[in-house]
N, C-alpha and C positions, 0 to 999 in steps of 0.2 A: 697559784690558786689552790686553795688546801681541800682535801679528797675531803673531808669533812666539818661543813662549815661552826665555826662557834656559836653555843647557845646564845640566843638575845641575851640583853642585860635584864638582872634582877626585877620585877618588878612590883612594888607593896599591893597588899590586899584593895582592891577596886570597888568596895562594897558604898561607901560612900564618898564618890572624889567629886572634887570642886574644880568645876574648866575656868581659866580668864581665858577671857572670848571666846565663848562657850559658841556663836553663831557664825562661829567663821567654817568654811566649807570644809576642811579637815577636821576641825574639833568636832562639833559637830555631829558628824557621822559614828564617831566613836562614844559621842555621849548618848546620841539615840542605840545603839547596840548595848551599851550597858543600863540604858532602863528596861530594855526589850529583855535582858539577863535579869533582871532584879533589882540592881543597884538604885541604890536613893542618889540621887543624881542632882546636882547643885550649878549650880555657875554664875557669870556674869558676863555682859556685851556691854557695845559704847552703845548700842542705838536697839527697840525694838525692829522687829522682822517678823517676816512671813516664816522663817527657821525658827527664831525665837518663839514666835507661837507654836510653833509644831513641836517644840519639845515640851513648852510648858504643856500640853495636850497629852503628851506621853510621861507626866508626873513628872517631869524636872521642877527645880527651882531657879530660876532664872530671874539676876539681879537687874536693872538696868545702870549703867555706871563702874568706875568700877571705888571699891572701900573697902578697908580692911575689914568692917563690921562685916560683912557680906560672909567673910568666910567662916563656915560654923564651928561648934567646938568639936563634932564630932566629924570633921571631914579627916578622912582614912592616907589621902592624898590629895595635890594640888597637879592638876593637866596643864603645861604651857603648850606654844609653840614656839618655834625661833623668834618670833615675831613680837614675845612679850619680854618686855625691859624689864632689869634688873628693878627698876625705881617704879614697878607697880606697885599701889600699896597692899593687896589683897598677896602676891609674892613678897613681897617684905618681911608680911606678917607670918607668913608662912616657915618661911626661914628661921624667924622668931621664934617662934612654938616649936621649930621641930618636925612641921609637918613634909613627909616625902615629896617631891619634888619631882616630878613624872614630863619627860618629853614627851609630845603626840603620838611621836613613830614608837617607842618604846611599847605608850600603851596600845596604839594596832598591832605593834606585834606581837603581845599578851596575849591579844583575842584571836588572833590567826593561829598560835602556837599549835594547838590541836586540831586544823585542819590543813587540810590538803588545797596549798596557796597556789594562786596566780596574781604574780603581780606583774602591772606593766608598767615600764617608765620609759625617758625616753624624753626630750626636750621639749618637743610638743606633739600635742594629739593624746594624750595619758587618762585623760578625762573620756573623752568619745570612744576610746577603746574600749577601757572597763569598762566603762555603760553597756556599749554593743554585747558585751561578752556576758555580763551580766543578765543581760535584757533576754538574751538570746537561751541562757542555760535555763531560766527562770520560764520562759516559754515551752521548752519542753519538761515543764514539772521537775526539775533537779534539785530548786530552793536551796539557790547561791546563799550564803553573807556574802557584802559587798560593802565598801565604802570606795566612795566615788568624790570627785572633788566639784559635783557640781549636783543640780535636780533633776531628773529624769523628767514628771514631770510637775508636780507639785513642793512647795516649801515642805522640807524632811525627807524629802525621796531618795537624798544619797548614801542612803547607808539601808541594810536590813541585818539581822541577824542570822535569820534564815536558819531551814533545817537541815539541809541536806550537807553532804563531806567538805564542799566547795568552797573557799571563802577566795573571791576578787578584789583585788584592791590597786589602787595607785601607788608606784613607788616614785616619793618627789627624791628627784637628787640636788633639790637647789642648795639644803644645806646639810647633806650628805645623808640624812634621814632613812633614808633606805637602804641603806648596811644596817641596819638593824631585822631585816626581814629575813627568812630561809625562805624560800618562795622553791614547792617542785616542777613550776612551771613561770618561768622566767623571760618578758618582753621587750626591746629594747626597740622604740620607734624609730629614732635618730640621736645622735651626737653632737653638738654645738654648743658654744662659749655664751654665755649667759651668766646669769645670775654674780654678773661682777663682783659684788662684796663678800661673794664666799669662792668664786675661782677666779686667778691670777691669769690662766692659761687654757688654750684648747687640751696641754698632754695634761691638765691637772682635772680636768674632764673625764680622761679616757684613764686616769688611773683609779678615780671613783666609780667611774662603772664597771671596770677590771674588778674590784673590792666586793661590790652589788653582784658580778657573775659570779664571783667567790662563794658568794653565800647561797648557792643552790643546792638544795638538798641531793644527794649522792642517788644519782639513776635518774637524776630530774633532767630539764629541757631548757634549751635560750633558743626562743624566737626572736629573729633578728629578721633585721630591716636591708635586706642584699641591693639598696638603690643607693642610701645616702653613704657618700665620703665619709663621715665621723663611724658610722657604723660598720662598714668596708673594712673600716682601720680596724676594728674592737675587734672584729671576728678574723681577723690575718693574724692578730695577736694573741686568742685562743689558740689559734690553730697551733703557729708557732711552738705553743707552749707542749701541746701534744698529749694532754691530759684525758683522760677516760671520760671526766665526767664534766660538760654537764653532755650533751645530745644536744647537736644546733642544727634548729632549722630555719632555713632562710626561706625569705617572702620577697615581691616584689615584681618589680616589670621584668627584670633582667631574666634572660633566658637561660640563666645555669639556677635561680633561684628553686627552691622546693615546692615552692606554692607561689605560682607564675603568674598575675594579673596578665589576663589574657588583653581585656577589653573594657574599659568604662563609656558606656554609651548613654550620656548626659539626658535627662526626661524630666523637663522644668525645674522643679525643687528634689527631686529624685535620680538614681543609677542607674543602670542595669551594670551588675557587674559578672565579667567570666573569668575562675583561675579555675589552671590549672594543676594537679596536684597527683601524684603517682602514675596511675593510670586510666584516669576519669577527668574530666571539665566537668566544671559545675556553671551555674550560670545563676544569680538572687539579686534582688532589688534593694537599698540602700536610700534611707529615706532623709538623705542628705547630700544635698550636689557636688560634686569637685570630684577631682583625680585623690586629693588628699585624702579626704572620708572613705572614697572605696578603697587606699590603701590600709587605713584603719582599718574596715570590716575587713582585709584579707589577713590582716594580722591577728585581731578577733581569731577568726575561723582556724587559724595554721596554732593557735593556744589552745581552744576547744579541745580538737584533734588532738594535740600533744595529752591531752589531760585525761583522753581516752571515749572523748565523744564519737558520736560516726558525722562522718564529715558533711554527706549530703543531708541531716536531720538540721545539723547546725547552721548546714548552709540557710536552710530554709527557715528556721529559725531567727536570723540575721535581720530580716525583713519587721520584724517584732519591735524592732528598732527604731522610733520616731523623732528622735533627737532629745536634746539633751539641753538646758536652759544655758544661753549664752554662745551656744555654739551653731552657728547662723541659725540662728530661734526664729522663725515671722514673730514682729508682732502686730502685724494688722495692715489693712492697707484705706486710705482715704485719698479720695478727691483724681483716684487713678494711679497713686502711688505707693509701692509697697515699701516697709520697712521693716527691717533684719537688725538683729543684733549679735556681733560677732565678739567673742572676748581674745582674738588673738592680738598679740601687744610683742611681738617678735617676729623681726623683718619677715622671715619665712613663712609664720603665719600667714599675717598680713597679705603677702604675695599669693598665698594658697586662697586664701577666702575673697582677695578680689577676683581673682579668676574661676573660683567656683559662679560666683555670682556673675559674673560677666555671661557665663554661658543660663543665666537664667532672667536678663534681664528680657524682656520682650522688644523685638526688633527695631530697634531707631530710639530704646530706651538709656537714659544717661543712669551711671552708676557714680552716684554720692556720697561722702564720705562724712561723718564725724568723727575725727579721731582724738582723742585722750590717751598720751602717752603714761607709762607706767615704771615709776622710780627713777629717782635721778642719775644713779649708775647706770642703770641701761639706755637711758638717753645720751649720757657723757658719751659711752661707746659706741650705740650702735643708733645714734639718730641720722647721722648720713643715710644710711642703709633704710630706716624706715622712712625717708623722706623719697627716696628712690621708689620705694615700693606704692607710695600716694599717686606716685606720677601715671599707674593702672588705673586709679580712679578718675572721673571725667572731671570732678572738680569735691576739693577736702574743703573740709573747715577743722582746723586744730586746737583743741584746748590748752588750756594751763596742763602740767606735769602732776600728776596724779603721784602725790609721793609715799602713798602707806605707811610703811614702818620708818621712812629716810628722812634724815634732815637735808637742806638743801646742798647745794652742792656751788661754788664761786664758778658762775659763769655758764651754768647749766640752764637752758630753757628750752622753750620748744621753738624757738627762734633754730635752734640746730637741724631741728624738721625740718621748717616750712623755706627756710636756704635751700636747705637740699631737694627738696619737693620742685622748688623754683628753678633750680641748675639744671634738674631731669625734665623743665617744662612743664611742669604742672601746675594746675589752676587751684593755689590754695592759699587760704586765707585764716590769717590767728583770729582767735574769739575767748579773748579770756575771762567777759562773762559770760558766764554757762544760761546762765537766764537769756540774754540774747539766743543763744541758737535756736530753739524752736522757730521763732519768727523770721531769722534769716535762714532758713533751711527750707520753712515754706517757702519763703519768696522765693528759693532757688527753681524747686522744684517744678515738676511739669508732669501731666498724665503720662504714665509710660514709664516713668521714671522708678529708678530702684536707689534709697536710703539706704545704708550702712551703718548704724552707729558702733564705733570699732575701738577696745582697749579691755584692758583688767581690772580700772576701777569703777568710779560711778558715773560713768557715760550710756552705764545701759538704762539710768532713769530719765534719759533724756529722748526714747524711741517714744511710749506715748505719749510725751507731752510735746512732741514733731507732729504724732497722728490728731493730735485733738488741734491745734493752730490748722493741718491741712484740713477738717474736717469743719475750723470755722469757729473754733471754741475759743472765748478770748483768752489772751495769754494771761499766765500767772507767775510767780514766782517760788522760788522755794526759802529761800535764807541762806544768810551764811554759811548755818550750821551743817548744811549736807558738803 
């Protein structure tokens, strides 16, 4: 680990850049912060949005489609993510002219460069963290930047500029993105094999986040996760190493951790949570159910503290916290039944968020699933596993494979779910028109009952159109095209 991490890479003047997929939840964030800066800010998406409008709001230009015309003669730079192909034409033409060619993480890490970062990453939970911590410093008048990979709680919410030293932000390590960051205050949720097309392996995991603790600025901190296995491993291999820098603190149940979830004491859609920490308990409410979320807010809290908050302001501050869009979101309830929208799409999640909700359905109430898995590589791998984790739900209905960036894959379906879902005894059933489910989901349901609709792609357009069928609204369709 080097006692002083390398400058980020170079990055061209930011005055007028041009995002392909200007309304994806990373970009985004980084284009709302540079019109909030001044920047003449340009882009293009596949589809209008509630993000879309909220940039065009804050003077962007935003194409719908995408075409080379689109991109202007004076754009300064072009913003991709990993997610945009070589064979886009608005990147083609880019390449053509000359014009810089700027990764996501590069330009968040542009705009962090002169403050004082907290980033969290970490498999899952990266989103609800930053938010919390966000939400929380922003309550006591600090006025974080932040970019976040989700809404707080309106479309454009995940990002600010902010005035204060502070800037929070998400480190994604899907495709290694976050070695680009110096972060003085550095989170690691947990460790686990995912994101198949960019790692081979669990050790090829823990050597890019080895890489990510690398890059902590000298006298900084690593909040670490003292519960999970992968995480266990990262910080025995710090230790190992015997390095000065960075200062690790551990969180968790475990009674050698530094900041000791005492207690999560479950309150319908809400915490009560007590850690403990030097030589004080604290005890704050968390306005999100499950053991998982009040691990998040302890991680939240043990990063504050590192960053030189006082602990019981922050604690209290925590509560500020209302959730976060997609991550068990209500969105309404009809006919006696409520529905939740959850965007976990790995096993672990998945298993987190049926048991957060399990303990919030009302007594004799069934817990319902819609799931829409997410990319075909993570199905190849790990569909067993989320088939096993369906079997917590009292009865799933599964879609087609939501494939985003992926082409298909020989022999890849969700047929590998709903086997597995079946071997663990579970009551679940393929629906690969998505237009069908609202009407078979009403029919399922029953007063008492709790709704799920659960994944990373566009399964979450399918919660109200469940509430308006239970509430009696004829059914409709959407098109192909969604």
């Amino acid at each position: 680990m080097a006692a002083t991490p390398p400058p980020p890479p170079a990055v061209p003047a930011m005055n007028s850049p041009h995002f392909i997929g200007i309304g994806g939840a990373g970009m985004s964030g980084i284009a709302k912060i540079l019109t909030q800066r001044g920047a003449r800010v340009a882009g293009s998406d596949a589809r209008e949005s509630g993000t879309v409008q909220a940039l065009r709001a804050l003077g962007a230009t935003v194409h719908i489609g995408h075409d080379a015309g689109h991109l202007a003669d004076d754009a300064d730079c072009v913003v991709v993510s990993s997610a945009i192909r070589e064979d886009n034409p608005e990147l083609a033409a880019a390449r053509a002219r000359g014009v810089p060619v700027v990764h996501r993480s590069d330009a968040l890490a542009a705009l962090m460069a002169d403050r004082r970062a907290i980033a969290v990453a970490g498999t899952h939970g990266k989103t609800t963290t930053t938010s919390m911590l966000a939400v929380a410093l922003r309550a006591l008048g600090l006025e974080p930047g932040y970019a976040i990979g989700g809404d707080l709680d309106v479309p454009g919410s995940n990002a600010e500029h902010g005035g204060g030293p502070w800037f929070v932000a998400e480190a994604d390590e899907s495709d290694r993105s976050f070695h680009a960051y110096a972060p003085e205050v550095a989170v690691i949720l947990n460790a686990e094999l995912d994101h198949h097309a960019n790692y081979a392996s669990l050790e090829e995991i823990y050597q890019s986040f080895e890489v990510f603790t690398g890059r902590i600025r000298p006298g900084g901190t690593l909040v670490i996760n003292a519960d999970h296995e992968g995480t266990r491993e990262l910080t025995a291999r710090l230790r190992r190493a015997a390095r000065p820098d960075p200062a690790i603190v551990t969180y968790g149940a475990d009674p050698a951790a530094d900041v000791r979830v005492v207690s999560v004491v479950p309150k319908g859609l809400t915490s009560e949570v007590s850690v403990a920490m030097a030589d004080r308990e604290l005890t704050f409410t968390v306005s999100v159910p499950g053991r998982h979320y009040a691990h998040n807010a302890a991680a939240a809290l043990a990063a504050g503290v590192a960053a030189g908050v006082p602990a019981e302001k922050l604690a209290s501050a925590l509560a500020a916290y209302t959730g976060v869009a997609r991550r068990l979101q209500p969105k309404g309830e009809a006919a006696g039944v409520r529905v939740i929208d959850s965007y976990a799409h790995h096993p672990t999640e998945m298993t987190a968020d049926l048991e957060a909700v399990r303990d919030c359905a009302p007594g004799g109430g069934r817990v319902l699933v819609v799931f829409q898995p997410h990319l075909y590589s993570r199905t190849r791998e790990l569909g067993a596993e989320m088939g096993r984790s369906l079997a917590l739900a009292d009865a799933s209905v599964v879609l087609d494979i939501y494939p985003a960036r992926e082409d298909p894959l020989p022999g890849v379906t969700s047929a590998l779910i709903t086997d597995a879902a079946r071997r663990a005894g579970a009551d679940v059933r393929p629906e690969p028109d998505r237009d069908a489910v609202p009407e078979l989901v009403a029919g399922m349901a029953a007063p008492g009952d709790l709704v799920l609709t659960m994944g990373a792609g566009d399964v979450t357009e399918l919660g109200p159109r469940i509430l308006e069928r239970l509430a009696g609204v004829p059914a409709r369709t959407t098109g192909s095209e969604e």
